[in-house]
C-alpha positions in Angstrom: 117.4 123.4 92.7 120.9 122.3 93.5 120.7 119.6 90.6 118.7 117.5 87.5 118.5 114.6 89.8 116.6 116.9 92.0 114.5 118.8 89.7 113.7 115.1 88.0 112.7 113.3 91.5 110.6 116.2 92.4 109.0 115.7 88.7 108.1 112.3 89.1 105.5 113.6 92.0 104.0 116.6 89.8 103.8 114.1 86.6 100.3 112.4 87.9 99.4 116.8 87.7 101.0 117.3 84.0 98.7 117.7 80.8 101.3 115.7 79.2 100.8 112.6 81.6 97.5 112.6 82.5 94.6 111.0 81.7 91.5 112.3 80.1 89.5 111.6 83.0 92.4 113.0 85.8 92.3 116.3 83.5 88.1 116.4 84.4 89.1 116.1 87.5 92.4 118.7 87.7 90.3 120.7 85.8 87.9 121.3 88.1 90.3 122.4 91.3 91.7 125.4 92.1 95.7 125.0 92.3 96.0 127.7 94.9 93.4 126.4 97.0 95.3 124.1 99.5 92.0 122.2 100.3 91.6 121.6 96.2 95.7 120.5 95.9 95.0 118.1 99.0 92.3 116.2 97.0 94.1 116.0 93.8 97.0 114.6 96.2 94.6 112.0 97.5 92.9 111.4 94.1 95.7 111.0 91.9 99.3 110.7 93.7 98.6 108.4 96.9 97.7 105.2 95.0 101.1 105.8 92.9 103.7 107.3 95.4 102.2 104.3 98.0 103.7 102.3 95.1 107.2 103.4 95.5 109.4 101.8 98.1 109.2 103.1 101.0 113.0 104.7 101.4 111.8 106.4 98.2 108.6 107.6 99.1 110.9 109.3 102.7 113.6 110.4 100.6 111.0 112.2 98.1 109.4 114.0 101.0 112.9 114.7 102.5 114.2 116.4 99.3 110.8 118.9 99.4 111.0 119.5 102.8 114.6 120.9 102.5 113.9 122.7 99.3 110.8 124.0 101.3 113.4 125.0 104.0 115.4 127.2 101.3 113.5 130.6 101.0 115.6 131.2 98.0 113.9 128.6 96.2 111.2 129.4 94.1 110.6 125.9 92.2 111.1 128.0 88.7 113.1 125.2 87.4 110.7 122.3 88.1 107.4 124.3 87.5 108.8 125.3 83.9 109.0 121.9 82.6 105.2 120.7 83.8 101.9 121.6 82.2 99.6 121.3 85.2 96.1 120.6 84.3 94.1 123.0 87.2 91.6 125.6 86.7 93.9 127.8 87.2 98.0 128.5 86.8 99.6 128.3 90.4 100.4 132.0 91.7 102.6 130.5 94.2 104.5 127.8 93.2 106.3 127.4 96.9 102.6 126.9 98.6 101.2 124.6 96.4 104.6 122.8 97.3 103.9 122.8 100.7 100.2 121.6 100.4 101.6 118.9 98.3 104.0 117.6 100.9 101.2 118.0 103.6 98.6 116.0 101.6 101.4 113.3 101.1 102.7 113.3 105.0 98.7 113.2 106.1 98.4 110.0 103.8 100.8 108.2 105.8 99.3 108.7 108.5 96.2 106.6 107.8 
């Protein structure tokens, strides 16, 4: 991650994901999906960020999806930084941080298209 500001905008989409942020009922439902399953981080994207990143204006919402594309483009980056300050609530710990990235952003650039 080139800086805080960064690591902290990329945060505010993994929050709705964080044991520390969620709900009782979002952690039944985290808890039950498979973070390294793209088809189980789509529908946790469609269950519990859409409604919220939808609220976010939408220069926001492009600049969000911007920023993880280009870190996405940097095969250097590994997300370390930004997975070490969330405790995601899944079944299971992500094994690859950089996919469940990229299933993140494609659940989020599939929303806008409906």
């Amino acid at each position: 991650m080139k800086s805080n500001n960064e690591i902290f905008d990329l945060l505010s989409l993994l929050k709705v994901f964080d044991a520390n942020y969620a709900s009782d009922e979002d952690c039944e439902v985290l808890n039950d999906l498979d973070a390294n399953n793209p088809d189980d981080v789509s529908k946790a994207v469609d269950v519990l960020l859409i409604s919220e990143f939808r609220s976010y204006l939408p220069t926001v919402q492009a600049r969000l999806k911007e920023l993880l594309r280009s870190r996405l483009d940097n095969s250097a980056e590994d997300f370390a930084q930004l997975f070490d300050r969330v405790e995601l609530v899944f079944a299971s710990s992500v094994a690859d941080r950089r996919a469940f990235m990229r299933a993140l952003l494609k659940g989020l650039e599939d929303s806008g298209k409906s």
